[in-house]
C-alpha positions in Angstrom: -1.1 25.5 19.2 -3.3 26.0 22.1 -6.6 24.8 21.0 -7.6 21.9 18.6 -10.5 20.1 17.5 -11.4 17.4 14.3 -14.5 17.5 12.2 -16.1 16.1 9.0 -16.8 18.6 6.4 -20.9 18.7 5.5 -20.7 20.9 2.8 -21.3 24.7 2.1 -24.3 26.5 2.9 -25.3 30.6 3.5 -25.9 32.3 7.0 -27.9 35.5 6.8 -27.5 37.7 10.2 -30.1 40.1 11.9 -29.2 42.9 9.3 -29.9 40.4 6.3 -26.5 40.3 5.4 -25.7 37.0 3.6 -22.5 35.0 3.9 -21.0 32.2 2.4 -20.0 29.8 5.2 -18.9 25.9 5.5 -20.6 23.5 7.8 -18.3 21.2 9.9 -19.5 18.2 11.8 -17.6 18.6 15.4 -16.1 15.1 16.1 -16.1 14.3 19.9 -12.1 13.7 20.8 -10.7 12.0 24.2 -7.3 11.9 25.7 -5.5 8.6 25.9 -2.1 9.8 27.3 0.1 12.9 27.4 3.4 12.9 26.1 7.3 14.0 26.3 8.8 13.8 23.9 12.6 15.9 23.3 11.2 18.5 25.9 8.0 19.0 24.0 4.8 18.7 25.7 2.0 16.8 23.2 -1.2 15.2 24.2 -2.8 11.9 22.0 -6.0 11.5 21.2 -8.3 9.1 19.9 -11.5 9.9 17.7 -14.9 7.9 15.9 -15.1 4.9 18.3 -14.9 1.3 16.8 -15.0 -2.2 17.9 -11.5 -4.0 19.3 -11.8 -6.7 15.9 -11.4 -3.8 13.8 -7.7 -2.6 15.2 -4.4 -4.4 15.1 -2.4 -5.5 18.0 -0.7 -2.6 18.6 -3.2 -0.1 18.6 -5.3 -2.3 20.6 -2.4 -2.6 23.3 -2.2 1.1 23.3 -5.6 1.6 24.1 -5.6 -1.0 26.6 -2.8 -0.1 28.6 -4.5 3.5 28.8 -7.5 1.9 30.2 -9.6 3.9 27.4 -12.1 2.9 24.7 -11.0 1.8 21.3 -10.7 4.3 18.1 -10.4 4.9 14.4 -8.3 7.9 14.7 -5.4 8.5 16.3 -3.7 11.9 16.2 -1.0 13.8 18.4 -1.1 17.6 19.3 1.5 19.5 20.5 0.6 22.1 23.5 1.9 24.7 25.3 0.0 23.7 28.6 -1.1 19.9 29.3 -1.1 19.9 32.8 -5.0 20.1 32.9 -5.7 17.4 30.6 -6.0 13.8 31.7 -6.2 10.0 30.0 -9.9 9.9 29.2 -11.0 13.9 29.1 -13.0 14.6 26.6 -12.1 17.7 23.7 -15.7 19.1 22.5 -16.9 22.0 20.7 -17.2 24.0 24.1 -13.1 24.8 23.1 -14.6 27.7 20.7 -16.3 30.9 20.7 -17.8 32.6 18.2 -16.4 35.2 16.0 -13.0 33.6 17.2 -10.4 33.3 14.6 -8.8 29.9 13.8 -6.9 28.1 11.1 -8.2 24.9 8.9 -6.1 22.3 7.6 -7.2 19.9 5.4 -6.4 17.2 2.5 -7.8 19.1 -0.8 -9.7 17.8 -3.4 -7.7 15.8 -5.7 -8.1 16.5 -9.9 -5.5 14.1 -11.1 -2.8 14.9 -13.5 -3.2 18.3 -15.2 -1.0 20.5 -17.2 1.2 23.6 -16.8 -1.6 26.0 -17.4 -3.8 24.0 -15.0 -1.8 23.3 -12.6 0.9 26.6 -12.3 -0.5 29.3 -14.3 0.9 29.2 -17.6 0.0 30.9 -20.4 -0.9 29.4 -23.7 0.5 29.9 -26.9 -1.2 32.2 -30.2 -4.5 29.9 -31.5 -3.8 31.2 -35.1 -1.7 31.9 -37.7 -0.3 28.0 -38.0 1.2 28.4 -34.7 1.4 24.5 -33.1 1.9 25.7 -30.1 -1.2 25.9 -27.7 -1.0 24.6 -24.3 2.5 23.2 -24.5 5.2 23.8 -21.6 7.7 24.9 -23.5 11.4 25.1 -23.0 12.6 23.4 -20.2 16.3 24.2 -20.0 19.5 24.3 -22.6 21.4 21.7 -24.4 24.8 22.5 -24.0 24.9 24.1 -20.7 23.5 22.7 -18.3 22.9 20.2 -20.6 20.0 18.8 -17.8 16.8 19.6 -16.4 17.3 21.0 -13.2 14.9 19.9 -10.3 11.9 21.6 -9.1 10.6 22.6 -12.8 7.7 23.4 -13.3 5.8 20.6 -15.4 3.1 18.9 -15.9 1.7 16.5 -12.9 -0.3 15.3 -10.1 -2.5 18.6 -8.9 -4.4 18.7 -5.2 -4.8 15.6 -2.9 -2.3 16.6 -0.3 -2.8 18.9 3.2 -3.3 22.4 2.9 -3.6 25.1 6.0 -6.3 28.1 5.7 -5.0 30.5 8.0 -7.2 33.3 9.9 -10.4 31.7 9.3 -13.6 33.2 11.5 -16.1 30.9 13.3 -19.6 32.6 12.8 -21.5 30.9 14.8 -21.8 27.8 16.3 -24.6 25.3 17.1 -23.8 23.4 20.9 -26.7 21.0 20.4 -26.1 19.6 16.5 -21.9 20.3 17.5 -22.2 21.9 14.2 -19.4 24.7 13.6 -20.2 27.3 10.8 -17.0 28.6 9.3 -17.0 32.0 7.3 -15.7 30.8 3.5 -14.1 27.9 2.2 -12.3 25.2 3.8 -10.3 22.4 2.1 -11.3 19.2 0.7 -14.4 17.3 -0.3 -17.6 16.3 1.5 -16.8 14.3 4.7 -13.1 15.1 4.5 -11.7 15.1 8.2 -10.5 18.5 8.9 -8.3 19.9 12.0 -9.5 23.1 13.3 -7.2 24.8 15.9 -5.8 28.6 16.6 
């Protein structure tokens, strides 16, 4: 990882360029970020950083004596990257939108939207059953193993369950433009998760 910044997702919108050509983008909300300390941990070099400023009452101990003992300001958000280079960062450098260019590729990760417990077609692909003809079987899973042998259900089936709500990565990703003034980043596509999900944008 060499470059990272966090943002709030705003929604989806269009971008039309000087040709007229429209494109689907997402708008992200860049989130100011500043180093509290770097780190060494097992020979790998990592930064933390601290994001959406809040008062000391609102922390526990802990995170409070953390932010102290860097001599920095108190935050929400705490979150560790790992670097290849963090010899030019320092406790209380700020991260800001100026990291990207435009037309720069970069990779999203986010927590997707969640949509609760779903069903095998839902949720992997199955197909359904015949919908005449007396058949009862529509949009059930199926077999799910022998009797004899195994004799078990053997882990990792597919089944029914709990789809989304949990971090996905969107690789390759292209920044289209990019608005210094608002920090607004607009990002060709889709990204994951809902409106004002946090998302991590790094390359």
């Amino acid at each position: 990882m060499e470059k990272v910044i966090y943002g709030k997702k705003l929604g989806m919108s269009q971008h039309i360029d000087a040709d007229g050509i429209v494109t689907p983008v997402t708008l992200v909300k860049v989130m100011p970020l500043t180093v509290i300390k770097k780190l060494n941990n097992n020979k790998v070099d990592s930064i933390l950083i601290g994001m959406n400023e809040v008062e000391e009452k609102k922390l526990n101990k802990p995170k409070i004596g953390l932010f102290k003992k860097n001599n920095t300001k108190c935050f929400k958000y705490i979150r560790e990257f790992k670097l290849s280079d963090i010899d030019s960062y320092n406790s209380n450098d700020e991260i800001g939108i100026s990291n990207f260019e435009e037309n720069e590729k970069i990779h999203v990760r986010g927590k997707n939207i969640g949509k609760g417990f779903a069903g095998t077609i839902k949720r992997h692909h199955f197909s359904r059953g015949p919908m005449t003809h007396g058949s009862k079987n529509h949009r059930l899973p199926g077999s799910i193993g022998g009797g004899t042998d195994p004799g078990r259900v053997f882990k990792g089936t597919k089944m029914g369950g709990r789809l989304g709500n949990k971090y996905i990565t969107m690789k390759n990703l292209i920044i289209l433009k990019i608005d210094s003034e608002k920090e607004l980043i607009l990002i060709k596509g889709s990204i994951p998760g809902k409106k004002n999900n946090l998302v991590e944008i790094f390359n």
